[in-house]
N, CA and C of each residue as an Amber inpcrd file, in Angstrom:
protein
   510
 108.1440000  43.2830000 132.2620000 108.7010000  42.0880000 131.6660000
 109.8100000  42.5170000 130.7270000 111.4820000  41.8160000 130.9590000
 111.9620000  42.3740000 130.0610000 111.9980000  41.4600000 128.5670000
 112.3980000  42.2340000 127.6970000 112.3630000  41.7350000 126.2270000
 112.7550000  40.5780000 125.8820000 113.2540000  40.0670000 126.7900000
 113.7730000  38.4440000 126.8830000 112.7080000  37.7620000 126.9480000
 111.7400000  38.1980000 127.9880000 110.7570000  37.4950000 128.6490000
 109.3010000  37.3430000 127.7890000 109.3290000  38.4060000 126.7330000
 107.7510000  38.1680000 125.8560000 107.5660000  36.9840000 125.5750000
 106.2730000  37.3480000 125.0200000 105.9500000  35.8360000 124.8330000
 104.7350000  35.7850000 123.7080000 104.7720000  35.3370000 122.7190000
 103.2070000  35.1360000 122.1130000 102.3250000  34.5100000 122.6270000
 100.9970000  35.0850000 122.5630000 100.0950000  34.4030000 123.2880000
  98.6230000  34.4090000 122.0590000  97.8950000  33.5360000 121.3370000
  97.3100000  33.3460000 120.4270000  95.5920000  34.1230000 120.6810000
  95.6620000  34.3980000 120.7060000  93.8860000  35.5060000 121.3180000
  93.2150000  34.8030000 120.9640000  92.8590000  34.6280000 119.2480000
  91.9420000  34.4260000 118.4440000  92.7650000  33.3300000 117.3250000
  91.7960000  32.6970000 116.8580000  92.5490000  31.3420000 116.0460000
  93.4390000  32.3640000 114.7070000  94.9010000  32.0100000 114.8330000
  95.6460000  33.0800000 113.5970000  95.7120000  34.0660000 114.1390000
  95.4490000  34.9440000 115.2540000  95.3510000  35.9360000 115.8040000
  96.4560000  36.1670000 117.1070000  98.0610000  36.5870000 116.9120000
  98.6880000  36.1710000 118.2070000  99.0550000  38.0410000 118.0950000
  98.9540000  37.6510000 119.9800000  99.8320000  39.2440000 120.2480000
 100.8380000  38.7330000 120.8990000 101.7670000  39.8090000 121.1220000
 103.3720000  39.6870000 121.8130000 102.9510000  40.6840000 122.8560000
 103.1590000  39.8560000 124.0430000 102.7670000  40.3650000 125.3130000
 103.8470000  40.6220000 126.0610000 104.0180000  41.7740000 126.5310000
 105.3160000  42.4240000 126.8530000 104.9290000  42.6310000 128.5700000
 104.1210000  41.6470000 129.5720000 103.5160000  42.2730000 131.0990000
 103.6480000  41.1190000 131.8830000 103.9800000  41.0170000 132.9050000
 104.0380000  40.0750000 133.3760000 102.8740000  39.1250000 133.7080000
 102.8630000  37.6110000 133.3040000 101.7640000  37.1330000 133.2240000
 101.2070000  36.5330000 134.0450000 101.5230000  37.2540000 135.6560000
 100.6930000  36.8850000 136.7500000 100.2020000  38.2630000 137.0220000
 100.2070000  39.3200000 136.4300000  99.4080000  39.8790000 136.4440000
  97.8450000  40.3850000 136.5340000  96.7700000  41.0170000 137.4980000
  95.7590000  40.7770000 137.8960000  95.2390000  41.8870000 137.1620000
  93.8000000  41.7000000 136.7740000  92.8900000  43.1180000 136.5650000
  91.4900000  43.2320000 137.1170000  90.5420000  43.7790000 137.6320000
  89.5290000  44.0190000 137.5670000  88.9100000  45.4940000 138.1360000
  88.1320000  46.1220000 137.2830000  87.5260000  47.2490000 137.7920000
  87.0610000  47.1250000 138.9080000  87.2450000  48.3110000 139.4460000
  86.7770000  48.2930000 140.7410000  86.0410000  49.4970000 140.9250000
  84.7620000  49.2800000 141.8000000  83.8360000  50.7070000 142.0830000
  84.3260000  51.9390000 142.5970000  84.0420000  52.6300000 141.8170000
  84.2420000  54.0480000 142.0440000  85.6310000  54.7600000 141.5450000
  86.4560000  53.8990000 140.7200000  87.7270000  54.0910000 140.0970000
  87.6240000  55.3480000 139.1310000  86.6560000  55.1080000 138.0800000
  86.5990000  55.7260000 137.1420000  87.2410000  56.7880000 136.4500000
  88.9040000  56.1680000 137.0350000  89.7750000  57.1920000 136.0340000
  90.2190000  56.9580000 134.6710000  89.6920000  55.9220000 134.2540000
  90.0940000  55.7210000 132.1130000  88.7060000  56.4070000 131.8960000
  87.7460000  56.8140000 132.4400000  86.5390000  57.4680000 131.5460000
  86.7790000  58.7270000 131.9910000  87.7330000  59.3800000 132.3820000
  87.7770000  61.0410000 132.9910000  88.5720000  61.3830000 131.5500000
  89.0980000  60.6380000 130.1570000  90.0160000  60.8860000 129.3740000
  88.9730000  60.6660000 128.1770000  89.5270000  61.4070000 127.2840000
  89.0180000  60.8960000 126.0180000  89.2560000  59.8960000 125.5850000
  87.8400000  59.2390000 124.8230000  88.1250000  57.4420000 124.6150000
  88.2830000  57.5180000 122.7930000  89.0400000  57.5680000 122.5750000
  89.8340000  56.9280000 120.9210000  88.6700000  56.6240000 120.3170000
  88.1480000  56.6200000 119.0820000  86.9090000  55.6170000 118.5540000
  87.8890000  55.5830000 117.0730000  87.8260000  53.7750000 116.6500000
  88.4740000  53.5750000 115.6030000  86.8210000  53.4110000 114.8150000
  87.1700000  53.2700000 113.2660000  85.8680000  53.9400000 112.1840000
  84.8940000  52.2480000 112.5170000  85.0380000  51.1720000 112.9060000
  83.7830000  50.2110000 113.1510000  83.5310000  50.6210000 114.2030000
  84.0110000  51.2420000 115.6870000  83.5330000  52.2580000 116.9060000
  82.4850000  52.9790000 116.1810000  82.9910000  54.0480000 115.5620000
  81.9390000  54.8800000 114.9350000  80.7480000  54.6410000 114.3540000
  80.7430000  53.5910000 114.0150000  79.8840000  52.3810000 113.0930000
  78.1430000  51.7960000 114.5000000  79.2670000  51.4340000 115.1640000
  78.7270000  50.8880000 116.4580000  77.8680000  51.9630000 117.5320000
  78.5950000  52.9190000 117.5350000  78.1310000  53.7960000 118.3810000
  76.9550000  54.6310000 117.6490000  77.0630000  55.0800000 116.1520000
  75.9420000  55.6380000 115.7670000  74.9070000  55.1110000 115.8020000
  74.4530000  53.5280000 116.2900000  73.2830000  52.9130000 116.1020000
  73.1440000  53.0580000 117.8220000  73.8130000  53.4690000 118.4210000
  73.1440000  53.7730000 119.9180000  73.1600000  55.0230000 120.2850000
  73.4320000  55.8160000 119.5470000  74.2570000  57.4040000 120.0870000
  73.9630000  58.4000000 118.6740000  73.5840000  59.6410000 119.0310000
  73.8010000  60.8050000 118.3860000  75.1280000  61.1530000 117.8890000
  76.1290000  61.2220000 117.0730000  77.1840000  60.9370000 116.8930000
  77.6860000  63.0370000 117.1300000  76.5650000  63.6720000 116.8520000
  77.0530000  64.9550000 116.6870000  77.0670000  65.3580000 118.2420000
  76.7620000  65.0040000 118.4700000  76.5380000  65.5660000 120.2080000
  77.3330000  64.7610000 121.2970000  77.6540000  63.4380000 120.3010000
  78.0960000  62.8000000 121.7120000  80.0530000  62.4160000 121.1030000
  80.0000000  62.9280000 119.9220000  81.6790000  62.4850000 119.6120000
  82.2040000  64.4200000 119.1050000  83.6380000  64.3320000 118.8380000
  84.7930000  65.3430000 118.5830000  85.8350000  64.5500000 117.9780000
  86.5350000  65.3200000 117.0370000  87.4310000  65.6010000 116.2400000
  88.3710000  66.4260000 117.1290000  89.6300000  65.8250000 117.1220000
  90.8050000  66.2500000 117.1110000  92.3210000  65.3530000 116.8840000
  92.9240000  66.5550000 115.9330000  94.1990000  65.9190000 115.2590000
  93.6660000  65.1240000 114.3610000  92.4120000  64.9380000 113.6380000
  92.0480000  64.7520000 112.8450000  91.4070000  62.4190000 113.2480000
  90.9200000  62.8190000 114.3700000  90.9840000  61.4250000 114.9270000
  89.1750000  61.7750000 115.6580000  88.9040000  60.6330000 115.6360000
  87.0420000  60.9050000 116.5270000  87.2950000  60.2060000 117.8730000
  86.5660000  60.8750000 118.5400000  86.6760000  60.7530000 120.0950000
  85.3100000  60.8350000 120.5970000  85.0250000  60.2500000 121.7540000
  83.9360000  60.5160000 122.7260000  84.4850000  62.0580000 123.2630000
  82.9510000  62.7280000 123.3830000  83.2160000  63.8900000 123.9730000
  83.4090000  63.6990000 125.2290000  84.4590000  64.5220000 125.8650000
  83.9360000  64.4780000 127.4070000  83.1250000  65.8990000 127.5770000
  82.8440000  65.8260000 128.7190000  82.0470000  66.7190000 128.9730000
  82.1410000  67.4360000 130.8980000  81.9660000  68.1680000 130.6470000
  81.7880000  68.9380000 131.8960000  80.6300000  68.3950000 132.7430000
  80.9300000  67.9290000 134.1020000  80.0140000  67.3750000 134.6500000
  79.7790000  68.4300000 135.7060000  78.2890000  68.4210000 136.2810000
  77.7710000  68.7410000 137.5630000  78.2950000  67.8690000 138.8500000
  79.2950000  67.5660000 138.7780000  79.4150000  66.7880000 140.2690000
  81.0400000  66.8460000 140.7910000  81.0440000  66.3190000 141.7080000
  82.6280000  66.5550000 142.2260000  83.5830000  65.2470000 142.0190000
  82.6650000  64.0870000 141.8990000  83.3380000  62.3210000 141.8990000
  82.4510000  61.9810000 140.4800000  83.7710000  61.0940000 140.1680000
  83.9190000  60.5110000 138.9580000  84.2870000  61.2450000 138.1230000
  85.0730000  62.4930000 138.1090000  85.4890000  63.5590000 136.8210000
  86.9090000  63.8250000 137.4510000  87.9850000  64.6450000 135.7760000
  89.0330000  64.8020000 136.3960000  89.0130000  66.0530000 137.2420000
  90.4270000  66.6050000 137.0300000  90.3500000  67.7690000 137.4880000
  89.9000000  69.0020000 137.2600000  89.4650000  68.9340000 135.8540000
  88.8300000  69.9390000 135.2090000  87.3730000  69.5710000 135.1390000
  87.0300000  68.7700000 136.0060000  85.2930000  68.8340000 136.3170000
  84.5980000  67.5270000 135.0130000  85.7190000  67.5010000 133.6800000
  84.6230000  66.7870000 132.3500000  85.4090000  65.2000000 132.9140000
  84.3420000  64.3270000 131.9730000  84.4700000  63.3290000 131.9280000
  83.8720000  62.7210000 130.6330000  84.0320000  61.3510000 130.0370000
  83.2020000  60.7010000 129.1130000  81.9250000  61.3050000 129.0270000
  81.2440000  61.3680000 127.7900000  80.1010000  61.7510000 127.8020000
  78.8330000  60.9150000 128.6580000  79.4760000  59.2100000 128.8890000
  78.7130000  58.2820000 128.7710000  78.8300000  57.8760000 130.0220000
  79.7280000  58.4430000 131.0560000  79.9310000  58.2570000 132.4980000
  78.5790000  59.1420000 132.9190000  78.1200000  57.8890000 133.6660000
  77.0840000  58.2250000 134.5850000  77.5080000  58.8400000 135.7710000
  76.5570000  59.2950000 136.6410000  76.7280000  59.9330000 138.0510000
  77.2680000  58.9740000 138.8220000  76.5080000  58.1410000 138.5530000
  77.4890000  56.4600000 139.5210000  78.1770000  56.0350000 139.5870000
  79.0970000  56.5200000 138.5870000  80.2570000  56.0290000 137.8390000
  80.1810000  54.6180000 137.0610000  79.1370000  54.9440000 136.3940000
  78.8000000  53.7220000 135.6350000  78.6260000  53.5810000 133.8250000
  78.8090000  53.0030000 133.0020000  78.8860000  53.4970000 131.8700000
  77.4500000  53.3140000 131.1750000  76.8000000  54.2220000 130.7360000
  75.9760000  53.6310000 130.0680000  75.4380000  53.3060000 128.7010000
  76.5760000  53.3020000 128.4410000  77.3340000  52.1380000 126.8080000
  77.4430000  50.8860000 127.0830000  77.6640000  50.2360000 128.2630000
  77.9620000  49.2380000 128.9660000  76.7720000  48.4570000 129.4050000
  76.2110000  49.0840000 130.2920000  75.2240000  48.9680000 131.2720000
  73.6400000  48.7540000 130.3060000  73.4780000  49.7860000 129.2050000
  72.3630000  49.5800000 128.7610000  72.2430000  49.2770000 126.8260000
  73.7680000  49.1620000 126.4400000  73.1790000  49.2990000 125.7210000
  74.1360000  47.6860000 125.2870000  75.0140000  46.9490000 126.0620000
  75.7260000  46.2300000 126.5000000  76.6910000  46.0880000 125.7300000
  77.7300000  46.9820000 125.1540000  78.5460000  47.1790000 124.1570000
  79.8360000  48.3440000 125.0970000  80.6830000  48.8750000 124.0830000
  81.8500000  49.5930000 124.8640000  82.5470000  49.2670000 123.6860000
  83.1540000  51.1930000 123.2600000  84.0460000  50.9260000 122.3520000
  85.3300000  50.1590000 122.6540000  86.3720000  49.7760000 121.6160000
  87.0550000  49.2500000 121.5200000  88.4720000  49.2260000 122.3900000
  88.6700000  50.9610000 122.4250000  89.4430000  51.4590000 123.4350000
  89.2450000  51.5240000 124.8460000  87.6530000  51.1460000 125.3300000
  87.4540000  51.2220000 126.7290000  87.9710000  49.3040000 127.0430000
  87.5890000  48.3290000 126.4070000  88.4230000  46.9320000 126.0810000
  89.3050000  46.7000000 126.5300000  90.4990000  48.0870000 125.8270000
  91.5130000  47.4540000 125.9870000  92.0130000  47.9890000 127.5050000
  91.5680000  48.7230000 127.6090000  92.3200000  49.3240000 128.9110000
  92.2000000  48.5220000 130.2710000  93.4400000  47.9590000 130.8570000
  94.5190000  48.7800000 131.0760000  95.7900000  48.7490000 130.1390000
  95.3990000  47.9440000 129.0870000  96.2000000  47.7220000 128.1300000
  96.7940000  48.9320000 127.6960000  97.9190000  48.7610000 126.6250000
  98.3430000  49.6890000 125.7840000  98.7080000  48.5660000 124.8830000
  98.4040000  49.0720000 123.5900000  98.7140000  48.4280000 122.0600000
  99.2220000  49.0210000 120.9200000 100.3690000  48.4580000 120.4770000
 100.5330000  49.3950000 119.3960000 101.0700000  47.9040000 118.3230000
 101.3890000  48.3000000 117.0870000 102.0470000  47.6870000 115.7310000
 103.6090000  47.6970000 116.1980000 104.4750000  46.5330000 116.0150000
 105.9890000  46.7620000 115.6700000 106.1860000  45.4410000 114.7690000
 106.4990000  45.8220000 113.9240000 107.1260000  44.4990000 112.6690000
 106.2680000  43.6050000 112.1710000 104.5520000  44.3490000 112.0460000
 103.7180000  43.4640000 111.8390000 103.0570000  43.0060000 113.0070000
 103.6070000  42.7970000 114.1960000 102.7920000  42.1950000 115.6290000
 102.2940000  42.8050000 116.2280000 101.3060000  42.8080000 116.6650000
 100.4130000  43.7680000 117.8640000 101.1550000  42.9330000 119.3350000
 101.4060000  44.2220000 119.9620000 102.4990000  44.0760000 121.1850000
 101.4820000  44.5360000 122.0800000 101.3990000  43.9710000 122.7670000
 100.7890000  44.6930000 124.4640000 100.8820000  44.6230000 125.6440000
 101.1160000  46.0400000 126.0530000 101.2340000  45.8560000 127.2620000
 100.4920000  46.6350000 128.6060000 101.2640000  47.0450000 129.7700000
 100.3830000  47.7980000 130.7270000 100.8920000  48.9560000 130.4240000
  99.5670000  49.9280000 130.1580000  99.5320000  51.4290000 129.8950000
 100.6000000  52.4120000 131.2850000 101.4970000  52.8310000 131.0050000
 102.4840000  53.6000000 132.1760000 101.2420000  54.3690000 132.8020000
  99.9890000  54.9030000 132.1660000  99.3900000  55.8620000 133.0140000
  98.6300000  55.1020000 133.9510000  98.6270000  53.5690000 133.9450000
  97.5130000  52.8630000 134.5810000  98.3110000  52.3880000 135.6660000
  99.7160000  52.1380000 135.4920000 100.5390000  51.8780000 136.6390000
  99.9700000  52.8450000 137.8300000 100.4190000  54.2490000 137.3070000
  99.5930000  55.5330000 137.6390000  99.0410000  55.5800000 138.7970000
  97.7150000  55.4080000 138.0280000  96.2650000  55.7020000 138.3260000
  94.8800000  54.6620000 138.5500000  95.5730000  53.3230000 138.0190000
  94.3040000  52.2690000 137.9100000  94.2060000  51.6650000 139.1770000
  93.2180000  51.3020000 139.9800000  93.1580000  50.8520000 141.3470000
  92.9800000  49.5070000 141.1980000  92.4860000  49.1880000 139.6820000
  92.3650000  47.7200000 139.4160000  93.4510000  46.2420000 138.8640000
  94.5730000  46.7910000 139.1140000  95.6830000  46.6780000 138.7850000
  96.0180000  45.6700000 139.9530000  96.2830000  44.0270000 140.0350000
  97.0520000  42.9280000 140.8930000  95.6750000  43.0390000 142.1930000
  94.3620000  43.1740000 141.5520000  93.4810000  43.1370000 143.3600000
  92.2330000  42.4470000 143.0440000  92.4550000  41.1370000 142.0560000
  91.6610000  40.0510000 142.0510000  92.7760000  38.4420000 141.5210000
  91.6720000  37.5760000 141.1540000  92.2850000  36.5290000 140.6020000
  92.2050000  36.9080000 139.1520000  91.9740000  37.5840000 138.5080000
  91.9050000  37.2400000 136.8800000  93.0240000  37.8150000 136.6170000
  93.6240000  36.4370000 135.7230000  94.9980000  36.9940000 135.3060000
  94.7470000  38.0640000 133.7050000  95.1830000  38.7340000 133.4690000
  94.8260000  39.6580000 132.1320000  95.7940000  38.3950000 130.9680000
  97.0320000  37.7970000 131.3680000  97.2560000  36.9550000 130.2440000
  96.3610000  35.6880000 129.5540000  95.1070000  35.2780000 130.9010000
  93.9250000  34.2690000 130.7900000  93.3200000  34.5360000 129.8930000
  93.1480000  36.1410000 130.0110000  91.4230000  36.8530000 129.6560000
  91.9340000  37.9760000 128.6530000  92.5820000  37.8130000 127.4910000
  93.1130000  38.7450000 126.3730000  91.9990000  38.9900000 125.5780000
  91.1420000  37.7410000 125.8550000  90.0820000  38.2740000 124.4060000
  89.0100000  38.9240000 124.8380000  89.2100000  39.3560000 126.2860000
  88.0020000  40.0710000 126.8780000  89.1460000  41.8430000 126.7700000
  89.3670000  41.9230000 126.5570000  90.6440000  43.1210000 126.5110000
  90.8670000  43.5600000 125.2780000  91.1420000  42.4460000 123.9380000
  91.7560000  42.6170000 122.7580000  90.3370000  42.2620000 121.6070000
  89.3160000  43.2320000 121.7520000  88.8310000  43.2590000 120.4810000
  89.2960000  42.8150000 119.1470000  88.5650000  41.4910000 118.0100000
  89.5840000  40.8010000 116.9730000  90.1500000  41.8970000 115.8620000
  89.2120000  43.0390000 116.1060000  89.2510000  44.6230000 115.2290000
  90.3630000  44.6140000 115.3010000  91.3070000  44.5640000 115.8810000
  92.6270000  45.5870000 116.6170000  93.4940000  44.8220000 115.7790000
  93.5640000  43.4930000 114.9630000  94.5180000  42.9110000 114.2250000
  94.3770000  43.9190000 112.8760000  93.1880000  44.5410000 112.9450000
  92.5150000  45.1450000 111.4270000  93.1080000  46.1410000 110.8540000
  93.1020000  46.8550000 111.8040000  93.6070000  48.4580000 112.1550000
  95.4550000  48.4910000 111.4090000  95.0990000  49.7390000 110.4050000
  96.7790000  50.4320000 110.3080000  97.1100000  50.5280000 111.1620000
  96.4990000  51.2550000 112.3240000  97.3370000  52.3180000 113.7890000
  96.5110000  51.7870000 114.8660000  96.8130000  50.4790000 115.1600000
  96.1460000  50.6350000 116.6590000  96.1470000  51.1580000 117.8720000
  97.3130000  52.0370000 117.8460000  98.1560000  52.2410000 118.6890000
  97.2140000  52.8390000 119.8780000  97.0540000  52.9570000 120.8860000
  95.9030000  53.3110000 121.7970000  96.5180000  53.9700000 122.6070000
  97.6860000  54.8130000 122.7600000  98.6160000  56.3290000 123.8600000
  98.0970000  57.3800000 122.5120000  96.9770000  57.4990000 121.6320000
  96.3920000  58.3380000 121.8470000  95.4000000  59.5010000 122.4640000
  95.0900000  60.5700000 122.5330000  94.3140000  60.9380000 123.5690000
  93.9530000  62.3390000 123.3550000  92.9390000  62.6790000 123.7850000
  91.9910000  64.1070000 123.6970000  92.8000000  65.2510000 124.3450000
């Protein structure tokens, strides 16, 4: 979408982002994709909050650049990991999450994706992540438009945040 074309779109009551994607745009996961959990997942400090009441925080998160992350981890298997074998700590063999699945939650950064979000002039801008153009298989191969369904994507946290910016990474 070019810069002509944004548009505010209101998420949450007082709550608007500037949506920079075209808004016939489609999303939905699809089985066996599981390439945003082969990366390290961002955890902003209410993530951390959230996850310690389901999770061991020493075993299952990392520090780097001075930021907390889900560990990935080296998996036993050949599908659902990148190329270096690790994945999310929390990716199942099935490729299933089980942050999701059992404990019915998902940090903030797994939300937004395929999004990308960052701050400019005060507005949270968002748009489609260049790596998901990429790599996401879920990208234009249902009916749900992602401009419909922002508040299933845009956690109200993310207005909260100094740095939301989410092209961080492990």
């Amino acid at each position: 979408m070019s810069a002509d074309a944004t548009r505010r779109v209101e998420v949450y009551p007082g709550r608007e982002a500037v949506v920079e994607f075209d808004p016939e745009l489609t999303f939905e996961c699809v089985d066996d994709c599981t390439w945003c959990c082969q990366h390290g997942v961002l955890l902003y400090d209410q993530d951390l909050l959230e996850l310690a009441q389901r999770a061991n925080l020493v075993e299952t998160t990392t520090e780097f650049r001075g930021e907390k992350f889900v560990t990935r981890e080296e998996k036993d298997r050949d599908e659902h990991v990148a190329e270096d074998g690790c994945a999310c700590a929390f990716l199942r063999e099935d490729g299933l999450c089980s942050l999701h699945l059992e404990e019915d939650w998902k940090p903030t950064r797994c939300s937004v994706f395929p999004l990308g979000v960052w701050l400019e002039d005060g507005d949270l801008h968002v748009d489609i992540r260049d790596s998901a153009h990429e790599h996401c298989e879920g990208l234009n191969v249902s009916d749900r438009t992602v401009i419909d369904n922002l508040e299933a994507f845009l956690p109200e946290l993310l207005w909260e945040l100094e740095n939301p910016d989410s092209d961080r990474e492990l």
